[in-house]
N, C-alpha and C positions, 0 to 999 in steps of 0.2 A: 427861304434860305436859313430861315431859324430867327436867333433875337433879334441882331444887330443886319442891316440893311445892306447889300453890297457896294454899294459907295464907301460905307465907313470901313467897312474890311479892308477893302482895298488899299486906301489911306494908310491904315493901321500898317500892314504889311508891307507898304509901298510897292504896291502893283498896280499896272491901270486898268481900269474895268475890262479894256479891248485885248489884254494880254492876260487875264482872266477868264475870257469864253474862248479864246486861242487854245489856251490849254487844255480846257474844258472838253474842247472837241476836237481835237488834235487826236489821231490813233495813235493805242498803243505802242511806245517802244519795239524793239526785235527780241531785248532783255525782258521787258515784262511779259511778252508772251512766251516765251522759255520758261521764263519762272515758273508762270501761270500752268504751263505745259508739265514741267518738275513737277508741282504742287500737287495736281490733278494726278500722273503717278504714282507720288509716295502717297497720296491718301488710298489711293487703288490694290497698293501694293500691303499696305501696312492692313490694311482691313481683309486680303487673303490669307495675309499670315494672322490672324486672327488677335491682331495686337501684340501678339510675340515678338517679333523683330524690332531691335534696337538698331540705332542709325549704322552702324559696321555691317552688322547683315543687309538691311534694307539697301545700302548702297551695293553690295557685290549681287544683290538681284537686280537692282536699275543698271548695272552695266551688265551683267551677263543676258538678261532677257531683253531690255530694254536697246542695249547699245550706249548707255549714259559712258561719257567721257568728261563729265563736270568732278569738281572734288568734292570728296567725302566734304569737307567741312559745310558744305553747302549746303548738302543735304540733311546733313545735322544741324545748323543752323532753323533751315525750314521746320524742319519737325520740330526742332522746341517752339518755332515762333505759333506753330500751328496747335502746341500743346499736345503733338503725341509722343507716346512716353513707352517705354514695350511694358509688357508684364512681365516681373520675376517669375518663369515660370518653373515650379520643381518637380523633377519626375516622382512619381508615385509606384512603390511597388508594394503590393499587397504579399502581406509576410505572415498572416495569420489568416487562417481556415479554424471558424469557432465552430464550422455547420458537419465536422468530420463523426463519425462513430468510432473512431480510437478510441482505444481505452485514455483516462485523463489523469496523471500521475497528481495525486493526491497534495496539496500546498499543507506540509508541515509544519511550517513555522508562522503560516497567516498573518506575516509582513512584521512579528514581534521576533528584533532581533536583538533585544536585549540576552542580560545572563542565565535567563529560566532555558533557552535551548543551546547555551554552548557556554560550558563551565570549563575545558580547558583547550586547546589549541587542534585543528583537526576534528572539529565535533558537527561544522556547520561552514559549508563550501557556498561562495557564491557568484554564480555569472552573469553574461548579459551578452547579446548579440545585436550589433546593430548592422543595417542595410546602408553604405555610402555610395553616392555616383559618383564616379569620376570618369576623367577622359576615353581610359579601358572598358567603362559600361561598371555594371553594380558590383561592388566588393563587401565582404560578409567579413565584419571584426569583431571578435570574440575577446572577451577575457575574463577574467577569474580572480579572485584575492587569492594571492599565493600562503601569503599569511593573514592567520587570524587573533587578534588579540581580544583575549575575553578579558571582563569589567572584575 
């Protein structure tokens, strides 16, 4: 039983030894075998979605596939008590080809954007393109310094 003997446990807790192996061997609840039942799903479930799914997803696959009509917060409860957590995952799009034989327009300014290359307005243009996901799939935002104020 560990340090202390069951007699004193018992005491301590005020249970009597006889209502102590009652328990003991008393079967499962109809609750904890659900639970247990839940439990066994979302770990099922969260380990095909490959850690991905947070408790919102992971519940509308337990009732779509599963048939689950328990509530979300249940479900999300369980998974923190169980310590799954999804991964942030971010989509990745590959926006650069270094392996091309294009020709490679020449870097004139070699990242020095001081006054040695742009003495007065219109001398030295500069942009940037980034890749964002959103709900519509990937969007391409461009911009440029409209103005340039040289030193």
């Amino acid at each position: 039983m560990g340090e202390f003997p069951l007699p004193v446990i018992c005491r301590v807790l005020r249970v009597t030894q006889a209502g102590y192996h009652a328990w003991l061997n008393r079967p499962a609840s109809l609750m904890a075998v659900k639970r247990d039942a839940l439990t066994d799903s979302i770990r099922r479930e969260f380990a095909a979605f490959k850690g991905k799914y947070g408790a919102p997803r992971l519940y509308r696959e337990l009732c779509r596939q599963h048939g689950y009509t328990g509530s979300y917060e249940r479900v999300r409860v369980l998974m923190r008590a169980l310590g799954l957590k999804a991964k942030a995952g971010r989509k990745y799009k590959l926006t650069t080809d270094s392996a091309h034989t294009l020709p490679i327009a020449p870097n004139l300014l070699e990242q020095d954007f001081t006054h040695t290359h742009a003495r007065a307005p219109n001398q030295v243009w500069l942009s940037d393109i980034t890749y964002l996901w959103t709900k519509e799939g990937w969007v391409f935002v461009a911009c440029r310094i409209r103005e340039h104020h040289y030193f």
